[in-house]
C-alpha positions in Angstrom: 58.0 -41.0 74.8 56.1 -44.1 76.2 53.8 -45.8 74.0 51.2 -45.0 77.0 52.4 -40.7 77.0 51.9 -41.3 73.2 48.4 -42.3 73.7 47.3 -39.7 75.8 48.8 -37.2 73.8 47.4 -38.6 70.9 44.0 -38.4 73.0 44.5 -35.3 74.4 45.4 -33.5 70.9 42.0 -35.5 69.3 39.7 -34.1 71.9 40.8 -30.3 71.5 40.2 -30.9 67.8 36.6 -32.2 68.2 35.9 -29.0 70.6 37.1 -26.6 67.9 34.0 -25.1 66.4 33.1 -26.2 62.1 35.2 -23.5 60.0 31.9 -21.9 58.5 31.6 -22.3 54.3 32.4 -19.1 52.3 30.0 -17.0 50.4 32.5 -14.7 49.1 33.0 -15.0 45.1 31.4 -15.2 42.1 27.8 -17.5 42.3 25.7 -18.6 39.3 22.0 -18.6 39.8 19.8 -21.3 39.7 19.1 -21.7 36.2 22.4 -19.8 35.5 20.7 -16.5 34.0 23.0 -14.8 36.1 26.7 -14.9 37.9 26.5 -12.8 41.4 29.5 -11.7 42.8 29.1 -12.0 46.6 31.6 -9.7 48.6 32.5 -7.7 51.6 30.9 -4.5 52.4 32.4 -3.5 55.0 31.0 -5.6 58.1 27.9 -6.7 55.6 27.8 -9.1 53.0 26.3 -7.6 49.4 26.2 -9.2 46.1 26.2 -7.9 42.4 25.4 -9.0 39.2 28.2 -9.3 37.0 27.0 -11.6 34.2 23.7 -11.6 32.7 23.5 -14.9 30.4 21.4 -12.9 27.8 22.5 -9.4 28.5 20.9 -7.6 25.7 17.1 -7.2 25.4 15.8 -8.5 22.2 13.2 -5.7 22.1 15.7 -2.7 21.9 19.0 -4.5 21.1 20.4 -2.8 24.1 21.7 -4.3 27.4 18.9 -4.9 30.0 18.0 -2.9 32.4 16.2 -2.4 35.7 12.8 -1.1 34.3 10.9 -2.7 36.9 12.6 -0.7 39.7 9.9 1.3 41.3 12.4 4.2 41.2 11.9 5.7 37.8 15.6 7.1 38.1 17.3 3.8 38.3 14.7 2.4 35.2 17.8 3.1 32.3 20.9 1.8 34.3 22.2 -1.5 33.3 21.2 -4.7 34.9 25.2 -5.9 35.2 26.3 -3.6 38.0 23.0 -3.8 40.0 23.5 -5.1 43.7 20.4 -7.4 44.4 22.0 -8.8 47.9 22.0 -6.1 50.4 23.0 -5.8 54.3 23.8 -9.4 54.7 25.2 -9.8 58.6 26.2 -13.3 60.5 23.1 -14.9 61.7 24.6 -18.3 63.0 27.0 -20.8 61.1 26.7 -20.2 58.0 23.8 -18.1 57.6 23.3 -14.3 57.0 20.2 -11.8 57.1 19.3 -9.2 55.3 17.9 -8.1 52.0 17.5 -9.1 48.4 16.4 -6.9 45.8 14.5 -8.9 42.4 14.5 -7.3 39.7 12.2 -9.0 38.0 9.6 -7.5 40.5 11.5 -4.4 41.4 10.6 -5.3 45.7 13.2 -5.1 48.1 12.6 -8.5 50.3 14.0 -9.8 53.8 16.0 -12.3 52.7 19.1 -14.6 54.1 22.1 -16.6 52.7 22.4 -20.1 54.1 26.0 -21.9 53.0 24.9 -25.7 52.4 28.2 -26.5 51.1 31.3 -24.9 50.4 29.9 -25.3 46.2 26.2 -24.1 47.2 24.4 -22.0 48.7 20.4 -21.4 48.9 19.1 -17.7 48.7 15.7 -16.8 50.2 13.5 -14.0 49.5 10.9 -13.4 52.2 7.3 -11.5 53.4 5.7 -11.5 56.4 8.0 -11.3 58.5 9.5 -13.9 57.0 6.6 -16.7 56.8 6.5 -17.0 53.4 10.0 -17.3 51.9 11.2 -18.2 48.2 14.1 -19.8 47.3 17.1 -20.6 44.8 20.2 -22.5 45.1 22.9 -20.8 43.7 26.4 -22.8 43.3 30.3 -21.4 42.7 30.8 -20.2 39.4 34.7 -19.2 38.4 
């Protein structure tokens, strides 16, 4: 091959490269949260995205020596069950590179919010919790836990 075929192959294989879209970050695994209280296990549920907790840092309650659970869930059946186990990211569908909508549940308030997943890296990620139609929104970055 001629150094000047070489070039334009060169070229020509460089150019196809830059047209190819970015490879979007992955959410799957296992995420700590922001002030690592908790490690959230992000997975597939079927075409969704939905995330459970599957490490509380301080999994027993001091009052009752028990593990923690979801007493502020405003369903008084779901009070007693275990806070590891509990899926707080719900429904979470593509929304543009490296973003997903859907919901998040927080347990501390026992709502359901609109909320989205935003990659910003493939070792971060920022969570959002939102109201009015997504106005207001609250936020924690969460990054890869093992």
């Amino acid at each position: 091959m001629t150094p000047l075929l070489r070039s334009a192959a060169l070229a020509t294989v460089l150019a196809g490269a830059s047209a190819m879209p970015a490879l979007a970050a992955d959410p799957l695994g296992n995420w700590l949260t922001e002030r690592s209280e908790a490690t959230i296990r992000i997975a597939n549920c079927g075409a969704e995205l939905c995330g459970n907790i599957v490490a509380l840092k301080e999994p027993i309650d001091p009052a009752t020596g028990r593990p923690k659970t979801d007493k502020n869930n405003p369903d008084a059946s779901k009070r007693n069950r275990p806070m590891v186990g509990v899926t707080i990211v719900l429904g979470m569908k593509p929304d543009g590179p490296d973003k997903w909508t859907g919901q998040v549940y927080n347990a501390e308030d026992g709502r359901t919010y609109t909320g989205n997943i935003t990659m910003q890296n493939a070792r971060s990620l920022k969570l959002e919790g939102c109201v009015l139609g997504g106005l207001i929104c609250k936020g924690q970055v969460w990054t890869r836990g093992s």
